[in-house]
C-alpha positions in Angstrom: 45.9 23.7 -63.1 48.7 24.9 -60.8 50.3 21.6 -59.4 52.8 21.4 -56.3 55.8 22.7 -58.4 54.4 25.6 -58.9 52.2 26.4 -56.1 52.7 25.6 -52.7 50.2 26.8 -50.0 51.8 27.5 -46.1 49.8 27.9 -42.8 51.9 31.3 -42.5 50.5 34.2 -40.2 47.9 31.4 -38.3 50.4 28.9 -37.0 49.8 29.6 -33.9 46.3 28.7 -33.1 46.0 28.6 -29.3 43.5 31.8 -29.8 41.8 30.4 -32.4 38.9 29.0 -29.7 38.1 32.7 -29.7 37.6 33.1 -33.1 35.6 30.1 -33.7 31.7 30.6 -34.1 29.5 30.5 -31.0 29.4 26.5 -30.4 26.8 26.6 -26.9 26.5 22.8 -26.6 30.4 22.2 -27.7 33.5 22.6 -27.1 36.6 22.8 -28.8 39.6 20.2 -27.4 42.5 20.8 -29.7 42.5 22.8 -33.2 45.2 21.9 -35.7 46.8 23.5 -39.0 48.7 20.6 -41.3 50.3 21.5 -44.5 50.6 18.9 -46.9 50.6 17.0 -50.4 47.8 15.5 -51.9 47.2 13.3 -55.0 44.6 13.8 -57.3 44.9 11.2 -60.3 41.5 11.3 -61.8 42.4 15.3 -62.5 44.0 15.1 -66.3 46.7 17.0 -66.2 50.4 17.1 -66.5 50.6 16.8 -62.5 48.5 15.1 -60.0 50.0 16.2 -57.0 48.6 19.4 -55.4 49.6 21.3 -52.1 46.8 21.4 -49.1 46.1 23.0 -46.1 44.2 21.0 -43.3 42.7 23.0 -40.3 41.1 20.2 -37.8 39.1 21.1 -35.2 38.6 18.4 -32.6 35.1 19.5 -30.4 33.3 17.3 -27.8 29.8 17.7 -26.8 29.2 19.3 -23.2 26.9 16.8 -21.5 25.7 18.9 -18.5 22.9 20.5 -20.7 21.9 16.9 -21.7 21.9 15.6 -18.7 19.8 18.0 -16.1 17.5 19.2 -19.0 16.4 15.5 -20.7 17.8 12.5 -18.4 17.2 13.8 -14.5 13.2 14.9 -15.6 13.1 11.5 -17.8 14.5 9.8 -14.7 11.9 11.0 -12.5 8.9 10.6 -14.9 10.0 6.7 -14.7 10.3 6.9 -10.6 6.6 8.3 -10.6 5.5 5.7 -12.7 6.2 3.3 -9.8 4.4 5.0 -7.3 1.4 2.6 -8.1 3.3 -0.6 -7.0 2.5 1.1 -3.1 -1.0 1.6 -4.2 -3.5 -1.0 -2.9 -3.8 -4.4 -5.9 -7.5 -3.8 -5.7 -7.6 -0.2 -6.9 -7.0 -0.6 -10.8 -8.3 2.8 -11.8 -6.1 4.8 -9.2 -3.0 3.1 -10.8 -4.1 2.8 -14.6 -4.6 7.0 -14.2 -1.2 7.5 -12.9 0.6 4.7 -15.4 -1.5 5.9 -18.3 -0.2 9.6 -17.0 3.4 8.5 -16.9 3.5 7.0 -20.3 1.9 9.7 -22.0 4.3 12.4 -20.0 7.1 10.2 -21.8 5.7 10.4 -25.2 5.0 13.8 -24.6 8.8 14.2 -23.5 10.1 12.2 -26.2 8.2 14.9 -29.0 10.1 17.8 -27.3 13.6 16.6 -27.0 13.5 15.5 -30.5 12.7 18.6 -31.8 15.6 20.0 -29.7 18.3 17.2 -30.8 20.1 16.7 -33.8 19.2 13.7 -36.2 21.1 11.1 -36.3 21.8 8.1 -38.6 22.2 5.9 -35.4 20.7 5.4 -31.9 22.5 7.5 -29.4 22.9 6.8 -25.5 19.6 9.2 -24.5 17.8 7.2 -27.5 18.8 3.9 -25.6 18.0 5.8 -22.3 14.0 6.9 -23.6 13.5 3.4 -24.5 14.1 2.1 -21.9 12.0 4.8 -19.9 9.0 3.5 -22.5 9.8 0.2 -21.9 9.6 0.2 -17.7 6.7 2.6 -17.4 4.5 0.5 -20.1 5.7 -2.4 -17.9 4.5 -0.7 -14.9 1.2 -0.8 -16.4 1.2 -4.7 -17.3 2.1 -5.4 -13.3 -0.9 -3.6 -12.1 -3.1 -5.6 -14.4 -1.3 -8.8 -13.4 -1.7 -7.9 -9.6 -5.8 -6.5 -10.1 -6.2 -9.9 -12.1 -4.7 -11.7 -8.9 -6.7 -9.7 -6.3 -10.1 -10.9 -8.6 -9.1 -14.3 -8.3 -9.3 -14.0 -4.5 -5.0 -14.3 -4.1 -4.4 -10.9 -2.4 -1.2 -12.4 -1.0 0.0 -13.5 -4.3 -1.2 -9.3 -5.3 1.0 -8.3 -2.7 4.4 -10.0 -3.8 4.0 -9.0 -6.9 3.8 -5.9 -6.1 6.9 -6.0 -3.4 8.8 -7.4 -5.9 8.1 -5.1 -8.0 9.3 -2.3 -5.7 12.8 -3.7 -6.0 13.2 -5.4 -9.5 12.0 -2.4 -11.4 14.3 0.2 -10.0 16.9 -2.5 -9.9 16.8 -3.6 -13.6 16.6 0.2 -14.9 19.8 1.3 -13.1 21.8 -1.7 -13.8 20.3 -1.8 -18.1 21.0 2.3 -18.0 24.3 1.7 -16.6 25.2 -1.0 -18.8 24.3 1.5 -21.6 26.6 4.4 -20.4 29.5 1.7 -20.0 29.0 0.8 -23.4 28.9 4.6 -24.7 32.0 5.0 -23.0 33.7 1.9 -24.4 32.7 3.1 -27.6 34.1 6.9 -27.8 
């Protein structure tokens, strides 16, 4: 083994690294903030030799992941398979099968959706923010689907104005809730990067 005192390893000729973006690999969903070269020590005591110190050379690449792609191709059509799924809150309490057909729709189109953005995402050990953001799409259009049965039950019972609340309060709460719990994840992704 060659320790520090004998070898010493030097960024030489790439010191310089502003065109190093260049020569990167093709990175379409990144892109590359800052590169650095570091030259430096390090200690390696479990190696048995007469030296454990040994020369390095770090090269760092810092990247961040462009969001654009993320955003118009998975959250904006997620978005609006949500806003569909509360079309049936302006649809009449008493007709349960024309709003079970468009929330049973919805929350397949979500599944559906959920199957072919994972396949295009990479796996993670932890839930990222479009994870939080899916949930929370499964989680308001299944709800969608509890209200209409909570208003048809009301309309059988005779309480058509009771029906009709529920259903107006629907039209604000539901759109209300998801932007303010989606927002409240994005905050929260940005307090944690």
């Amino acid at each position: 083994m060659f320790g520090v005192s004998r070898i010493r390893l030097v960024p030489g000729r790439y010191n310089d690294l502003s065109d190093l973006n260049r020569k990167l690999l093709d990175l379409p969903d990144w892109r590359i903030v800052g590169v650095g070269l570091e030259e430096g020590i390090g200690e390696y005591p479990y190696l048995v030799d007469e030296e454990t110190l040994f020369s390095r050379v770090t090269l760092t690449v810092d990247v961040e992941r462009r969001r654009g792609y993320y955003i118009w191709k998975f959250l904006v059509p997620l978005v609006l398979i949500v806003l569909l799924s509360w079309v049936v809150f302006w649809i009449g309490s008493g007709e349960l099968e024309s709003q079970m057909q468009v929330s049973i729709k919805c929350v397949l189109s979500v599944i559906a959706f959920n199957f072919v953005i994972s396949e295009q995402l990479p796996r993670t050990g932890y839930l990222t923010v479009l994870d939080y953001w899916v949930l929370l799409s499964y989680i308001f259009v299944a709800a969608g689907t509890f209200e209409n049965v909570v208003a048809h039950r009301l309309v059988r019972a005779g309480r058509e104005g009771a029906a009709d609340r529920v259903d107006h309060w629907s039209r604000v709460l539901f759109p209300a809730t998801y932007v303010l719990l989606n927002a409240l994840v994005f905050v929260h992704s940005l307090l944690l990067s």
